[in-house]
Backbone as CSV, one residue per row, in Angstrom:
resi,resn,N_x,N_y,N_z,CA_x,CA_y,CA_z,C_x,C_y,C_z
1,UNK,309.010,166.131,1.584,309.859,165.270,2.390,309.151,163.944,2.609
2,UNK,309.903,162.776,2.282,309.483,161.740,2.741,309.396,161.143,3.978
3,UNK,308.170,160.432,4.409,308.182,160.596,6.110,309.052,159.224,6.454
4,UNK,309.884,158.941,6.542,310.832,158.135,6.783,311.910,158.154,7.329
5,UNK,312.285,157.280,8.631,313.094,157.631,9.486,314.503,157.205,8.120
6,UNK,315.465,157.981,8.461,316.547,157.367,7.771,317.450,156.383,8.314
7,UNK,317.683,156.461,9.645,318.433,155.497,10.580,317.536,154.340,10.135
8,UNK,316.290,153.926,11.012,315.427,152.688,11.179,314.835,152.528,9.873
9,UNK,314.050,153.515,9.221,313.628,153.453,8.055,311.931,153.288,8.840
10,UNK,311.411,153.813,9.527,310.486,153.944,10.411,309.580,154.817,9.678
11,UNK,308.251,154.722,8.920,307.423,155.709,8.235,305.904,155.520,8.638
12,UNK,305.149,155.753,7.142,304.025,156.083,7.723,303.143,155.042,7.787
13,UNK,302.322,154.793,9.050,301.870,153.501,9.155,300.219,154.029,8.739
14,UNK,299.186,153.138,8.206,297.766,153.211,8.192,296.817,152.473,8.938
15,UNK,296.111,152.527,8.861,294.877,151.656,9.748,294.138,152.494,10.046
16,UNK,292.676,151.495,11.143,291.552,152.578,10.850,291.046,153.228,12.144
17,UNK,290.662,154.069,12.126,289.493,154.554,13.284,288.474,153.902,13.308
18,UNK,288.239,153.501,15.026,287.350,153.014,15.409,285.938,153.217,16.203
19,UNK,285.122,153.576,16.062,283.989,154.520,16.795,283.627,153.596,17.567
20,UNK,283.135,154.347,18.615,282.071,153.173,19.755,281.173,152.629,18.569
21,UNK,280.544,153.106,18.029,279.618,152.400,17.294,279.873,151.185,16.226
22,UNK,281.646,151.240,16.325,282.172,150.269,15.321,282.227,150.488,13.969
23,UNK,282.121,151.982,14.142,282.375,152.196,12.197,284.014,152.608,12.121
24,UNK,284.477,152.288,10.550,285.671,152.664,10.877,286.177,154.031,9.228
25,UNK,286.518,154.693,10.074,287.654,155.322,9.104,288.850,155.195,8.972
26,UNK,288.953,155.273,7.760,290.628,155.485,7.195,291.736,156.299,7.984
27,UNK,292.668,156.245,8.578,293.130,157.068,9.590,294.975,156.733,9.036
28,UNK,295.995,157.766,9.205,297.379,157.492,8.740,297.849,158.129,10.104
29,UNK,299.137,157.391,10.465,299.549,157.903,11.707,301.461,157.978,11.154
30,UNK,301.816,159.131,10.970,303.128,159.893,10.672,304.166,159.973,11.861
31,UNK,305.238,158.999,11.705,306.268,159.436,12.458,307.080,160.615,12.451
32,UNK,307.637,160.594,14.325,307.613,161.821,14.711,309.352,162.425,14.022
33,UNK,309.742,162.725,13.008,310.753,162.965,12.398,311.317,164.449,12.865
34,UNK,312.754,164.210,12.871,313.201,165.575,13.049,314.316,166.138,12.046
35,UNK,314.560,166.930,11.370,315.957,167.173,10.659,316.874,167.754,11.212
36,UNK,317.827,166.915,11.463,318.912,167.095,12.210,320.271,167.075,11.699
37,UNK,321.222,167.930,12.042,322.525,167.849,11.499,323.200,166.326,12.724
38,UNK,323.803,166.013,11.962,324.575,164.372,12.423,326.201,164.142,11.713
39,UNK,326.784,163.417,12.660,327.631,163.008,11.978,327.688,161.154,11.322
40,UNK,327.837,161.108,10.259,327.767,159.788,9.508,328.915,159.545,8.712
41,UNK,329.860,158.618,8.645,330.980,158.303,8.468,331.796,159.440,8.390
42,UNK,332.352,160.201,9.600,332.910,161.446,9.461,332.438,162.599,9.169
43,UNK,331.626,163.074,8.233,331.095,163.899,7.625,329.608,164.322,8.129
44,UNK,329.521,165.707,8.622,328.428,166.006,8.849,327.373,166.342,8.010
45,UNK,325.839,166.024,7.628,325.331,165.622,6.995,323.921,166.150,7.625
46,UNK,323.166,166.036,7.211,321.514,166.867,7.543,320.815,165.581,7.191
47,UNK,320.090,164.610,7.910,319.479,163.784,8.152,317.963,163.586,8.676
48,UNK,317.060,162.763,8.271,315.617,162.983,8.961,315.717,161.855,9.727
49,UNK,315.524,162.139,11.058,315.805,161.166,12.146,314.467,160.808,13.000
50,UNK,313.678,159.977,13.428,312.643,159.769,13.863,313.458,160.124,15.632
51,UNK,312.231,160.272,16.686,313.233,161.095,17.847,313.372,159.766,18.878
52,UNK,313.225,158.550,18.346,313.503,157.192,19.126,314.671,156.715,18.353
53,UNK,315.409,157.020,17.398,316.746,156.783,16.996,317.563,157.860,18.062
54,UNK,316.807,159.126,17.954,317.870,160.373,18.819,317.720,160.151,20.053
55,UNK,316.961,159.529,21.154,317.143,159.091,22.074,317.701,158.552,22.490
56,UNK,317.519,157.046,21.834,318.480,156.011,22.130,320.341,156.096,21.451
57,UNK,320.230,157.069,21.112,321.477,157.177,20.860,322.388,156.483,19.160
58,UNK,321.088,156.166,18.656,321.843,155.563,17.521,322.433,156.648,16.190
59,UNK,322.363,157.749,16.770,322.917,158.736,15.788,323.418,159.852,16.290
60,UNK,324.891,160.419,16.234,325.337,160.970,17.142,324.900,162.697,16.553
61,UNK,324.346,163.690,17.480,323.758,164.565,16.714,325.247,165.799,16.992
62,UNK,325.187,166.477,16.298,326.688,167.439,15.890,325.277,169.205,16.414
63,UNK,326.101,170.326,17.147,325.557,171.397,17.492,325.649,172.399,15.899
């Protein structure tokens, strides 16, 4: 699965770890995705939704 919100298009960001001592590692930080059934132009549909699209309401989720 690709880590990508499908609403926002919200994925995986990189950058580094930082130690007190100032060394850094490579570090990836993965959005928090959920698969969710939704409805999208009528039709219900199985979607990977990051959970700040499902909050705010930009995707209406179907039981």
């Amino acid at each position: 699965m690709a880590n990508i919100c499908d609403i926002c298009g919200k994925g995986t960001q990189a950058g580094s770890n930082v130690s007190h001592s100032n060394r850094h590692t490579k570090h990836t930080w993965k959005p928090n995705l959920q698969r969710v059934r939704a409805v999208i132009d009528g039709k219900i549909q199985r979607v990977n939704v990051c959970t700040r699209c499902l909050r705010s309401g930009k995707i209406t989720r179907t039981v």
